[in-house]
C-alpha positions, 0 to 999 in steps of 0.5 A, a space after each residue: 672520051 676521056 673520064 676521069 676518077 675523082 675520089 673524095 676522102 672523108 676524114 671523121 672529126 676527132 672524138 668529142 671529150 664525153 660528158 663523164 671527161 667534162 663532169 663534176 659531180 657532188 651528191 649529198 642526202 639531206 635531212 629535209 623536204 626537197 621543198 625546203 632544198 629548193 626554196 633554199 636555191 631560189 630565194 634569194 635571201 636563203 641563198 646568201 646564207 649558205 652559198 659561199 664556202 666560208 669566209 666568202 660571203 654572198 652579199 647579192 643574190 638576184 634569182 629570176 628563177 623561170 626558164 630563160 630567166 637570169 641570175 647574178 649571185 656576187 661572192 666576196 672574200 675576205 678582203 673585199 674583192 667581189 666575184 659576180 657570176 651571171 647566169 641563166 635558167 634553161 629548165 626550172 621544174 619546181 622541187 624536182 630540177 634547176 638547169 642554169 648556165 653562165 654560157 649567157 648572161 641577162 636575155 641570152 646574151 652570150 658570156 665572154 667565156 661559158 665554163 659550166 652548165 649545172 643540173 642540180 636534181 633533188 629527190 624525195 627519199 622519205 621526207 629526205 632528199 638526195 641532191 646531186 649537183 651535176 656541173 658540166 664543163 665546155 671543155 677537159 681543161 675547164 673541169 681540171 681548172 675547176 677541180 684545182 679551184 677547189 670544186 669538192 671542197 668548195 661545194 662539199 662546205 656549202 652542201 654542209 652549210 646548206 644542211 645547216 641552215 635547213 634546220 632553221 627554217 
């Protein structure tokens, strides 16, 4: 009888980049109820006037705020050009969280390239709110692409435009 021994080697993948590696993170503490916080997310016509950094404008903002729900907010520059960004809604909890994500686009179809995922929380602190907007890349070089675009400007000037318009309604 002649038995022989077959080893089987197990190699471990390599480690996943962590969450930390993939996240862009703004906070901000809003002289405003998160109601109005919100409602300034998901109306539609409150979103134009504060979503893009200036002199972007947001001339289209289509928001089916409910999970599964889809989005399409069209940016455009000063020259013209339009940039649409579609997305969906993975979790929406009413003043308190919005999930969305462009890894698809209308009805769970998959986007051609997903880049981000981002969790927005607003918290009560006293009639105030703090936000956070939490934007959470597919890869490192996605957030390195995404820093070098401008992210803490561009998203630090319309949390400012935000806080602006927050005084008006």
């Amino acid at each position: 009888m002649n038995s022989q021994n077959s080893a089987t080697q197990t190699v471990a993948a390599p480690a996943a980049p962590s969450v930390a590696e993939r996240e862009l993170t703004l906070m901000r503490i809003f002289n405003a109820p998160r109601e109005k916080v919100y409602r300034a997310w998901t109306d539609p016509e409150l979103l134009k006037k504060w979503f893009a950094p200036k002199p972007f404008t947001t001339p289209v903002a289509q928001l089916d705020v409910r999970a599964g729900g889809s989005n399409l907010i069209v940016m455009r520059d000063a020259q013209g050009n339009e940039y649409p960004n579609r997305g969906v809604y993975l979790e929406v909890v009413p003043n308190q969280k919005l999930v969305f994500t462009d890894a698809y686009t209308k009805a769970w179809e998959p986007s051609a390239k997903p880049f981000m995922t981002v969790v927005l929380t607003f918290e009560d602190i006293v009639g105030k709110t703090k936000y956070t907007a939490r934007v959470r890349h597919f890869t490192v070089e996605d957030r390195e692409t995404h820093e070098k675009m401008g992210f803490h400007s561009g998203w630090g000037q319309c949390a400012d435009q935000l806080q602006e318009l927050l005084k008006t309604f």
